[in-house]
DOLUMVO-888872 format. One line per 2 residues: number of its first residue (from 1); for each residue x, y, z of C-alpha. Coordinates in nm, 3 decimals. Each point is the difference from the previous one (the first is absolute). Last residue first. Example, Ala and Ser with C-alpha at 12.3 -4.5 7.8 and 13.67 -1.06 7.14 Angstrom:
<recs>
2> 1.367/-0.106/0.714; -0.137/-0.344/0.066 .
</recs>
This chain:
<recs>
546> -1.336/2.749/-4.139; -0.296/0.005/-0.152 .
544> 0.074/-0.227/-0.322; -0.075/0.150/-0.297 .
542> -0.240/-0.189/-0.245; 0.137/-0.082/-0.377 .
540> -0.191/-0.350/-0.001; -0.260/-0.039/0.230 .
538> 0.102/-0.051/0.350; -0.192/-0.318/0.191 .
536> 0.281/-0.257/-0.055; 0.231/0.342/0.172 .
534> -0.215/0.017/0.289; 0.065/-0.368/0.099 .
532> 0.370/0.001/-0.104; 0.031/0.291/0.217 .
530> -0.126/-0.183/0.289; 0.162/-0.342/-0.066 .
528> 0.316/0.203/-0.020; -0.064/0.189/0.359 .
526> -0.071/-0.400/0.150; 0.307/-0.090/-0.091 .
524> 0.223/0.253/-0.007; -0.079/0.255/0.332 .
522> -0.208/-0.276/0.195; 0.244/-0.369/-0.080 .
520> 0.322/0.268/0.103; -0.145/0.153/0.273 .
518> -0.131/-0.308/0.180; 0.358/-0.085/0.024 .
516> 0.090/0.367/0.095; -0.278/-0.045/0.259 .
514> 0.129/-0.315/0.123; 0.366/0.139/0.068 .
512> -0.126/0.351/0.161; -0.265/-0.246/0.225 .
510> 0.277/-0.251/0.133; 0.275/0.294/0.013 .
508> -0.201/0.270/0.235; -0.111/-0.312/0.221 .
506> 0.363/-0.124/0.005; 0.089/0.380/0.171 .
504> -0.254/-0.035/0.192; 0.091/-0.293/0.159 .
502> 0.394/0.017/-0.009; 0.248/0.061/-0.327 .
500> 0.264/-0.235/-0.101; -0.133/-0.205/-0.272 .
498> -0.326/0.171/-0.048; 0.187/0.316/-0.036 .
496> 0.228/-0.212/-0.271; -0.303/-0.100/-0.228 .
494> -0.120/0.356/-0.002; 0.296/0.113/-0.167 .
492> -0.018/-0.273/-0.223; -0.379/0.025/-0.082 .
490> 0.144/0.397/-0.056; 0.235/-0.160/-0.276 .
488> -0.270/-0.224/-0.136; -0.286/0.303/-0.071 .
486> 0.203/0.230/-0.133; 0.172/-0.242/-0.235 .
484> -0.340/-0.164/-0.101; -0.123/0.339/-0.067 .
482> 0.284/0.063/-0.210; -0.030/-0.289/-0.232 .
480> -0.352/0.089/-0.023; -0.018/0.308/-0.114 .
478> 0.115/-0.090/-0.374; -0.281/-0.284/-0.031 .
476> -0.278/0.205/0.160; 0.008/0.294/-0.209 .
474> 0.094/-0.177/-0.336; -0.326/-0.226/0.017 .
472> -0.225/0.347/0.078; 0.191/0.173/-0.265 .
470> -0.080/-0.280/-0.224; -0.390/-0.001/0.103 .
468> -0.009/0.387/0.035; 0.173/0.043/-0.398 .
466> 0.366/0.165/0.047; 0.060/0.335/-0.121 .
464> 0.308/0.044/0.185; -0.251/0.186/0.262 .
462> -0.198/-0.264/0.032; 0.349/-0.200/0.037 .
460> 0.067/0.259/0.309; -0.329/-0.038/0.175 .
458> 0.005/-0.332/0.015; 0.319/0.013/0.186 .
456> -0.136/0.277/0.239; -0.240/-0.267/0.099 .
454> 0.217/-0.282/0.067; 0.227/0.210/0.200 .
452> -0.271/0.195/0.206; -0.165/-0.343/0.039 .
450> 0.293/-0.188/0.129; 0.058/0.351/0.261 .
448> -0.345/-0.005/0.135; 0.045/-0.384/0.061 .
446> 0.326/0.098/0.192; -0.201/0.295/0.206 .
444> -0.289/-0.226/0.074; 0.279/-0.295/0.148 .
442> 0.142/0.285/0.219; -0.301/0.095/0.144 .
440> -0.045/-0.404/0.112; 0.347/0.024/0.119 .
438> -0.105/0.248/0.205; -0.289/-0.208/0.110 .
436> 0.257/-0.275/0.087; 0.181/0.247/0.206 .
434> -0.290/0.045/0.168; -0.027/-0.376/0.055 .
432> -0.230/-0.249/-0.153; 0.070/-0.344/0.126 .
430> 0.041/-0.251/-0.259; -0.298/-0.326/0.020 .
428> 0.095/-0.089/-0.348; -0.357/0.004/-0.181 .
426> -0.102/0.325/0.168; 0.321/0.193/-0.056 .
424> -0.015/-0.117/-0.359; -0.333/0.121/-0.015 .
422> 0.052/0.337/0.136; 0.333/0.016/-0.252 .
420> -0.284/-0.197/-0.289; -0.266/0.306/0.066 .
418> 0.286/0.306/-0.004; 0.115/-0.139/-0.382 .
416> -0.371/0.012/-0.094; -0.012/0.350/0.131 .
414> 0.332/0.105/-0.228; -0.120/-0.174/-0.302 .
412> -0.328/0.160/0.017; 0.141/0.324/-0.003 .
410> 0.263/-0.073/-0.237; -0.295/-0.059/-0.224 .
408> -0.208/0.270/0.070; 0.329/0.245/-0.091 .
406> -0.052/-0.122/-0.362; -0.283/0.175/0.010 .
404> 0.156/0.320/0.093; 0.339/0.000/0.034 .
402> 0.148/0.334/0.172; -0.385/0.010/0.222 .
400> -0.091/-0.361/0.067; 0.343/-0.097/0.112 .
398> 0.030/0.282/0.196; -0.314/-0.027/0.161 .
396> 0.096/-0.444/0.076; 0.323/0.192/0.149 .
394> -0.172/0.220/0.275; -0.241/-0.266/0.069 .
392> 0.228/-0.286/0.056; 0.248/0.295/0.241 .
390> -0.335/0.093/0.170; -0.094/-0.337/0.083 .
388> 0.357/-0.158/0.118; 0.054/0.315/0.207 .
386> -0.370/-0.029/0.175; 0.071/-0.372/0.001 .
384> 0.335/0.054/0.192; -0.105/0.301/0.268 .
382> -0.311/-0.206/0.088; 0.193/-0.331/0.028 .
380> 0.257/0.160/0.208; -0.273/0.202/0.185 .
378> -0.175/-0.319/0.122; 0.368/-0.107/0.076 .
376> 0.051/0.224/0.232; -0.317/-0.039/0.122 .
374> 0.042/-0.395/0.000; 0.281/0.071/0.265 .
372> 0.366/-0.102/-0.096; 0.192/-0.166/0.327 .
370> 0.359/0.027/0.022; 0.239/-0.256/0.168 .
368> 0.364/-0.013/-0.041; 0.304/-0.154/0.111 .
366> -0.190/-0.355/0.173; 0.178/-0.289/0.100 .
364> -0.038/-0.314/-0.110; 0.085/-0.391/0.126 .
362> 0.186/-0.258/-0.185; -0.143/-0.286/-0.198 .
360> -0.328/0.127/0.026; -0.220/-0.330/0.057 .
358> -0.213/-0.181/-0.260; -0.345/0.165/-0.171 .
356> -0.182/-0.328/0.191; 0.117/0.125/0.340 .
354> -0.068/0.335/-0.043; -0.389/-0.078/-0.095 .
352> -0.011/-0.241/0.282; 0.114/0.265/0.232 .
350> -0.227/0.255/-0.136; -0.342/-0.214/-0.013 .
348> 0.129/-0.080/0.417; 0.007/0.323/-0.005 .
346> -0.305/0.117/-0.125; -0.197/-0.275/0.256 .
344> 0.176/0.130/0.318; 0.298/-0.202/0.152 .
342> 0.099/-0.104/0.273; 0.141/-0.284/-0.017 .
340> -0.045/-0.334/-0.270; 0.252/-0.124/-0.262 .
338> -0.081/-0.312/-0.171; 0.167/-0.337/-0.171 .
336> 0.033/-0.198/-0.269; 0.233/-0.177/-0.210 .
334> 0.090/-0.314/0.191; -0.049/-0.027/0.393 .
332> 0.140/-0.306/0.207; -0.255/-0.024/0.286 .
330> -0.023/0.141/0.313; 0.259/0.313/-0.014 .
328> 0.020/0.213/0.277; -0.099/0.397/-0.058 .
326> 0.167/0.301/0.029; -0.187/0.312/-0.164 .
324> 0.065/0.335/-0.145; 0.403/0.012/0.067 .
322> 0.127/0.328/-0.161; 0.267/0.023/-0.285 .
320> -0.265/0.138/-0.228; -0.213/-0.312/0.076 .
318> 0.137/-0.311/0.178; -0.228/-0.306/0.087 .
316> 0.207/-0.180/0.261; -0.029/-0.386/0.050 .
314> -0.026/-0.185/0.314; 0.139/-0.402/0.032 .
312> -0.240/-0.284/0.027; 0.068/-0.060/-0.345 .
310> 0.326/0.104/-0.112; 0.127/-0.255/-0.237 .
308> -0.290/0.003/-0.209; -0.066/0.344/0.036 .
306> 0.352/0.088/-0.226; -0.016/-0.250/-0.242 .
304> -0.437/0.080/-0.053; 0.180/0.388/-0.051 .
302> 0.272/-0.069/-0.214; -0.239/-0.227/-0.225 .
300> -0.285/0.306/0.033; 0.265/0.205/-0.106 .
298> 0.087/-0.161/-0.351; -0.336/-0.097/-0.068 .
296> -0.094/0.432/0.053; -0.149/0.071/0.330 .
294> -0.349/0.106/0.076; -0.145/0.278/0.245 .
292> -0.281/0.045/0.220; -0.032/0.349/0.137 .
290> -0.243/0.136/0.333; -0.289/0.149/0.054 .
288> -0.182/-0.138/0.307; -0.343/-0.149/-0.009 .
286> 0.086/-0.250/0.301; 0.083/-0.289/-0.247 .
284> 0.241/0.211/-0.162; -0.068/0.268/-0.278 .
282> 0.100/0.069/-0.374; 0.295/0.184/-0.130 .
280> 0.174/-0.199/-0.325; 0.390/-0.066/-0.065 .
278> 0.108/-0.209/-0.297; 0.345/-0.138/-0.101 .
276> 0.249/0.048/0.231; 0.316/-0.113/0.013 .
274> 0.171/0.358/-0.047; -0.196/0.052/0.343 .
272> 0.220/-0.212/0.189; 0.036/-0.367/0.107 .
270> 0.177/-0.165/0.281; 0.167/0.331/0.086 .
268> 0.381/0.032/0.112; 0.057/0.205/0.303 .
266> -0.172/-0.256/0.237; -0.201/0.204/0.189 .
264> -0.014/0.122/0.397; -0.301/0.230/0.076 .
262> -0.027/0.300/0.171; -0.323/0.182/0.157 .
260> -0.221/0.286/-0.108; -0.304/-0.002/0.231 .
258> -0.341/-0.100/-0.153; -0.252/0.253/0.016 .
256> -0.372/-0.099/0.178; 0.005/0.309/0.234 .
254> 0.301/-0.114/0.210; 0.209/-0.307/-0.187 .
252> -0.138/-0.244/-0.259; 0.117/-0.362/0.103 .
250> 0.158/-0.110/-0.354; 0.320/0.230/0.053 .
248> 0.081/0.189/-0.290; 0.320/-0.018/-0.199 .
246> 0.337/0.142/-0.040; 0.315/-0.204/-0.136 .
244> 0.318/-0.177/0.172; 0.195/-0.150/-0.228 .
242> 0.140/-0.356/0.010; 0.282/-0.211/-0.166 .
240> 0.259/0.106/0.232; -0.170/-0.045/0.285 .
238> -0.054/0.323/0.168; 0.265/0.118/0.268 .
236> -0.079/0.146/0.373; -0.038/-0.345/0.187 .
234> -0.270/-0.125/-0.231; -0.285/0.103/0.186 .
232> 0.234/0.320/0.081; -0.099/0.110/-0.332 .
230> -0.338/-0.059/-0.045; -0.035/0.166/0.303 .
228> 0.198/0.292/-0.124; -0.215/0.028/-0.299 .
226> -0.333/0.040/0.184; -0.313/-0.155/0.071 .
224> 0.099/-0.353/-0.109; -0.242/-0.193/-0.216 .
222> 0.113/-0.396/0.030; -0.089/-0.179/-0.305 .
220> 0.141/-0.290/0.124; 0.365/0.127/0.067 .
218> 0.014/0.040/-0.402; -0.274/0.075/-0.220 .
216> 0.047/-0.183/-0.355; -0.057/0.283/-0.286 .
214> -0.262/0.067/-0.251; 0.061/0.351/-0.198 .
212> -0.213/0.272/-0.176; 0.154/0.308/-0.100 .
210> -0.273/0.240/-0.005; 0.278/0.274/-0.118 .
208> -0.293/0.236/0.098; 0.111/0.338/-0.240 .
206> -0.284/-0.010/-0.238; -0.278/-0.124/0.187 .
204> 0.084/0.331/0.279; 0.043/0.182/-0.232 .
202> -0.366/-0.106/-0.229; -0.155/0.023/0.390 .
200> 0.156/0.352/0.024; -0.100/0.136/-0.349 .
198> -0.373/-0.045/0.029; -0.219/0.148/-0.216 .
196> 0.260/-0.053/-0.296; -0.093/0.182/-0.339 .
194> 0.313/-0.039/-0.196; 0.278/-0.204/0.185 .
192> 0.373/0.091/-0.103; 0.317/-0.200/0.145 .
190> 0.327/0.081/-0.151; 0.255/-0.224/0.118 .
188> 0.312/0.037/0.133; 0.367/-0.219/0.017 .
186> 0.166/0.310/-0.067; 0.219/-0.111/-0.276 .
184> -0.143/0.298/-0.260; -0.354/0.115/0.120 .
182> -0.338/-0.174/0.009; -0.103/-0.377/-0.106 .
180> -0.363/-0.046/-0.055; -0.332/-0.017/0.198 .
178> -0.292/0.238/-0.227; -0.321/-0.049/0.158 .
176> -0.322/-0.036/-0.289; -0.261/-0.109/0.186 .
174> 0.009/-0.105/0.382; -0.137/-0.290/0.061 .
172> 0.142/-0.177/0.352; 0.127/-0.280/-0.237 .
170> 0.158/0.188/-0.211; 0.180/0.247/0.261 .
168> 0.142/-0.382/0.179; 0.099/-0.133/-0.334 .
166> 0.206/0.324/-0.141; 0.188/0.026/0.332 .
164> 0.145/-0.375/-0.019; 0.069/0.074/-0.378 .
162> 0.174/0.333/0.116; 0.178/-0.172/0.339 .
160> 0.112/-0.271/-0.276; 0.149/0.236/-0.236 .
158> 0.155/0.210/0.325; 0.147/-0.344/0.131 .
156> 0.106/-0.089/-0.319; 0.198/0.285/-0.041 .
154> 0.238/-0.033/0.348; 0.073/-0.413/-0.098 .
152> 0.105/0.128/-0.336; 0.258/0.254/0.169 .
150> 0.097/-0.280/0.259; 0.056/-0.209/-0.314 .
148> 0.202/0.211/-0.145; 0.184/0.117/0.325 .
146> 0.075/-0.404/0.088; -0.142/-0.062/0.278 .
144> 0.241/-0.056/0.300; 0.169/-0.278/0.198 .
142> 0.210/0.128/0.245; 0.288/-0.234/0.146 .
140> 0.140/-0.012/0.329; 0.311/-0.233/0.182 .
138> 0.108/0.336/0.159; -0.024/0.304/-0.248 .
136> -0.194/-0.058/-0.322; 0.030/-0.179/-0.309 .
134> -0.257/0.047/-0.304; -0.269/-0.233/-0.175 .
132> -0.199/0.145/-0.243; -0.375/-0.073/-0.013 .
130> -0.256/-0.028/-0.314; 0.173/-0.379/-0.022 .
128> -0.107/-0.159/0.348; -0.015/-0.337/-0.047 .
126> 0.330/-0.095/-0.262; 0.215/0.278/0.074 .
124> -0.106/0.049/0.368; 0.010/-0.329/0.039 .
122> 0.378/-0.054/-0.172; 0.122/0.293/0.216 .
120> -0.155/-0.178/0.275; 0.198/-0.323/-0.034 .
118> 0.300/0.223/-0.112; 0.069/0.171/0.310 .
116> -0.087/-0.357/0.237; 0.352/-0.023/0.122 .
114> -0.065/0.351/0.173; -0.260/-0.073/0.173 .
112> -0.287/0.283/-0.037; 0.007/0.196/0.373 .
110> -0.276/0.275/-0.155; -0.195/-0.016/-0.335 .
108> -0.135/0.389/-0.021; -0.269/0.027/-0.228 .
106> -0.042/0.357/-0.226; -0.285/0.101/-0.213 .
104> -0.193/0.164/0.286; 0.324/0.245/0.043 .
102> -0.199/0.356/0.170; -0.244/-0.157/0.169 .
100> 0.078/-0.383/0.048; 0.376/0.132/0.136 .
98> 0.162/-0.307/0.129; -0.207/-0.298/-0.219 .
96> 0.079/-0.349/0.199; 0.160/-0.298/-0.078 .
94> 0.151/-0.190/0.328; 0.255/-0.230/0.155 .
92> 0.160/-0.163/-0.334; 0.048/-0.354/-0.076 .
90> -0.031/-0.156/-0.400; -0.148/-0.293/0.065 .
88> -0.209/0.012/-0.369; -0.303/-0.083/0.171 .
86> 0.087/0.271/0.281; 0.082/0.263/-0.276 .
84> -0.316/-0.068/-0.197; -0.220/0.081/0.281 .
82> 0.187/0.273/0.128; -0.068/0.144/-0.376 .
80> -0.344/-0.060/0.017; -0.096/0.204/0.291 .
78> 0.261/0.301/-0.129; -0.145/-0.035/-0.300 .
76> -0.340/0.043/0.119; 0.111/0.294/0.206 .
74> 0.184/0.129/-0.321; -0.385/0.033/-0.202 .
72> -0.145/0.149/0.254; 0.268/0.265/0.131 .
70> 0.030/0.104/-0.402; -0.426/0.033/-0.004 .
68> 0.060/0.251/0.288; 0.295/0.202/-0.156 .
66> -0.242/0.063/-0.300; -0.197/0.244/0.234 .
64> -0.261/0.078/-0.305; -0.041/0.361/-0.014 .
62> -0.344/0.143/-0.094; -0.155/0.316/-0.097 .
60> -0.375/0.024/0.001; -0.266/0.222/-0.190 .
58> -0.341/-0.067/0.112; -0.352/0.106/-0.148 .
56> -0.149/0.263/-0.237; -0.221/-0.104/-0.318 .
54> 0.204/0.215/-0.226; 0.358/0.059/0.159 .
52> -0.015/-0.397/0.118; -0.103/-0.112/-0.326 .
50> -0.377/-0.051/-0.206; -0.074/-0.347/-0.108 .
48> -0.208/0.015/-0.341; -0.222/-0.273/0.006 .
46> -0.160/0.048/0.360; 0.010/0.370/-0.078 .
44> -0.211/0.018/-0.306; -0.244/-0.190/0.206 .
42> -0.050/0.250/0.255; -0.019/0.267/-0.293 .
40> -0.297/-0.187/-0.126; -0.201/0.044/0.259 .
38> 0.071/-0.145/0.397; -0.252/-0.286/0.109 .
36> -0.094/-0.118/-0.416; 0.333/0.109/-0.115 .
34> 0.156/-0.197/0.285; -0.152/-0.340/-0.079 .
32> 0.064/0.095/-0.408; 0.343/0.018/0.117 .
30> 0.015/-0.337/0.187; -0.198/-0.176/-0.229 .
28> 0.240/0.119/-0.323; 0.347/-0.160/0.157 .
26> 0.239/0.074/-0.255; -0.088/0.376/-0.064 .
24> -0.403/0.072/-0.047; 0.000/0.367/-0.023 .
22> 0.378/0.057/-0.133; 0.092/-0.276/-0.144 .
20> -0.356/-0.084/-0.161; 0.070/0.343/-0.182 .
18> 0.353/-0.120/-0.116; -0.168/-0.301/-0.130 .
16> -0.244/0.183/-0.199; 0.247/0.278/-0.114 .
14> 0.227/-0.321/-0.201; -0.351/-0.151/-0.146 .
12> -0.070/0.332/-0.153; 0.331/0.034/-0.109 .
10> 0.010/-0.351/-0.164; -0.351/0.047/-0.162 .
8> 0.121/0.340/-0.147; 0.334/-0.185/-0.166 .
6> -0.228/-0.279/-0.084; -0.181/0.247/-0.211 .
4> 0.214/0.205/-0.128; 0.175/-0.320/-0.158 .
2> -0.302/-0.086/-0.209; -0.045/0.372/-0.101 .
</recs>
């Protein structure tokens, strides 16, 4: 009697803290906020996150262009490597990439002096080791990435474009989204946003590069109108250290718009966004949104190095490849700064969100967009629960019916193994999918099955002429090797759909996993403290209705 006791104290304690997980969940003031404005059912829902096919939404298919973050990371090498060949002396007339689209991960070292072979095979060995170093016609040489590295190079770009993707949707609110990796070597992503108002501005946030980058201005921060001006300014060929971006001229042009004009850059930026470390919208001194930002110790050095011995001289204030602002520099400037324009108040909140998540390291393109309406997924819901309901009823009647009292307790078993899945899903912030309700239905069926097994045992050794307590004991000891079989080798199966399965697919092997756990505590634990219950109350010689 001692040990029934705790064991009924420990249950009751167990179905409390599943009922807090799925009224109260992890943050009780917010659902008892949205009881009190909603019902009950409201707050249900802020626990237990319903999916795109449930709640209805977004359903995205990205493909990272890898090929961009390649052309990044080999124009910095190509920067850096005529750096290193003109401290090392070693001549040549030019490094350039000859195919940036369709060979990013190739340089092309042109006129190299011959007598100076082994000086830059010795660099490239020492310097440059993720590149191989091959001949080519006429005095050439093509340094390339090596493929494993390129390979690497390609998956980190889609795991970073996921983590960059993951920030910007968290921080705009949206509840539940899944973002993961989709198909086999694709380079895509699988975007999905449950209950999104406003899928263009969370596209538009998703897909900005925002890549933020402080460069000197060249010809005095001279805007030229058009690229052939630019050009002949410098008698029809750039400097070889310059680029020639877009901008906006800072007299606005007819009805108050500012004319798109052409600025000459340095190609290598002072500072970029990967030295940032804070970006926050606010407002000028004329009440105009705009974004301060602050660099990381390492920047801000780079950055008070670079103003220092440019003052006087204009900067350029590059976003997304586009010049926002030219300004001179007064003083020598540290880690702070600003970005003003035009922009309204939610997107100068946007930009500064962007900034702070980190840029995409290579742009996206979309393969598929789908939108789910909540009355699709009104009826998904209504189709699921009304299945889910009728398939719990249907089964707690049979259990009542073909084993009578006895049937009471797998039908308490079964509901208390339905409150702690809800409460899991509550505690753990999972979204609820439909496949996740099947799995649900699934999870009734194997604690149906326990009970059939442990009950038809007992059954048996009454038969053998066993007393209820012993045939009781003997019931649940033989069946449970093979419940514990049953249940591991379809945790298994379940295990490897999480593994390699999508959204819904996950959702249907988080709640079919859980349940089975929850199974095995409902349909032996708690099912033995029941029967040992009744049986302390049996006098002695009384059949057991089962």
């Amino acid at each position: 009697m001692k040990n029934l006791f705790w064991k009924v104290i420990f249950i009751i304690v167990v179905l409390v803290i599943f009922v807090w997980g799925i009224f109260l969940g992890t943050d009780p003031a917010k659902s008892i906020q949205a009881m009190k404005e909603h019902g009950v059912i409201a707050g249900i829902q802020q626990n237990i996150h319903l999916g795109l096919d449930l709640r209805g939404g977004t359903h995205l298919i990205l493909q990272v262009q890898v090929n961009d973050a390649v052309n990044a990371e080999t124009d910095q090498t190509v920067e850096r490597l005529k750096e290193e060949l003109k401290k090392k002396n070693i001549g040549f007339t030019d490094a350039l990439k000859l195919d940036p689209a369709n060979a990013p991960q190739t340089i092309t070292l042109r006129g190299v002096d011959v007598a100076s072979t082994g000086d830059l095979r010795q660099l490239i060995s020492d310097d440059f080791s993720d590149y191989d170093l091959n001949p080519g016609p006429e005095n050439s040489w093509t340094v390339s990435i090596k493929p494993a590295v390129l390979q690497a190079l390609k998956s980190r770009a889609v795991t970073q474009a996921i983590e960059t993707i993951r920030n910007r949707i968290d921080q705009l609110g949206v509840t539940g989204p899944v973002i993961q990796e989709y198909g086999l070597g694709d380079y895509q992503i699988l975007v999905q946003l449950p209950g999104v108002d406003d899928p263009a501005r969370v596209k538009e946030v998703m897909q900005s590069t925002a890549m933020l980058e402080i460069r000197q201005a060249l010809d005095n921060g001279r805007p030229y109108n058009s690229e052939q001006e630019a050009l002949a300014a410098h008698g029809g060929v750039l400097p070889p250290d310059a680029v020639l971006l877009k901008g906006k001229s800072v007299a606005g042009g007819a009805g108050g718009e500012s004319p798109e004009v052409y600025y000459l850059v340095s190609r290598v930026s002072a500072v970029s966004g990967r030295d940032l470390r804070s970006a926050e919208s606010g407002t000028d001194e004329t009440g105009r949104p705009d974004v301060s930002f602050t660099l990381t110790r390492d920047g801000g050095e780079r950055f008070y190095k670079f103003t220092s011995e440019h003052i006087g001289e204009p900067l350029a204030v590059v976003l997304d490849g586009k010049v926002q602002e030219v300004a001179n520099i007064k003083e020598a400037i540290r880690d702070t700064g600003r970005i003003s324009g035009s922009f309204t108040e939610q997107q100068s909140k946007d930009l500064a969100m962007i900034l702070r998540s980190g840029a995409l390291p290579a742009s996206i393109k979309y393969l598929e967009e789908r939108t789910v309406g909540p009355s699709l997924g009104a009826d998904s819901i209504h189709a699921g629960v009304r299945a889910a309901t009728y398939g719990m009823l249907a089964v707690l009647a049979f259990m009542l019916v073909y084993y009578r009292f006895a049937g009471i307790n797998a039908d308490l078993a079964l509901i208390l193994n339905l409150v702690i899945l809800l409460g899991f899903l509550g505690f753990s912030g999972a979204t609820l999918t439909l496949p996740g309700i099947a799995g649900l239905i699934l999870t009734v069926g194997m604690g149906v099955d326990s009970n059939v097994l442990i009950f038809e045992r007992i059954r048996e050794e009454l038969r053998n002429g066993k007393n209820p307590p012993s045939a009781v004991d003997q019931g649940f000891g033989h069946a449970w090797l093979t419940i514990v079989d049953t249940h591991v080798t379809t945790i298994v199966s379940a295990a490897i759909l999480f593994l390699f399965g999508t959204g819904p697919v996950k959702g249907f092997a988080v709640t079919l996993t859980f349940g089975l756990l929850a199974n095995l505590f409902t349909a032996v634990f708690v099912s033995r403290t029941i029967f040992d219950s009744i049986l302390n109350r049996h006098q002695h010689g009384e059949a057991l209705s089962i």
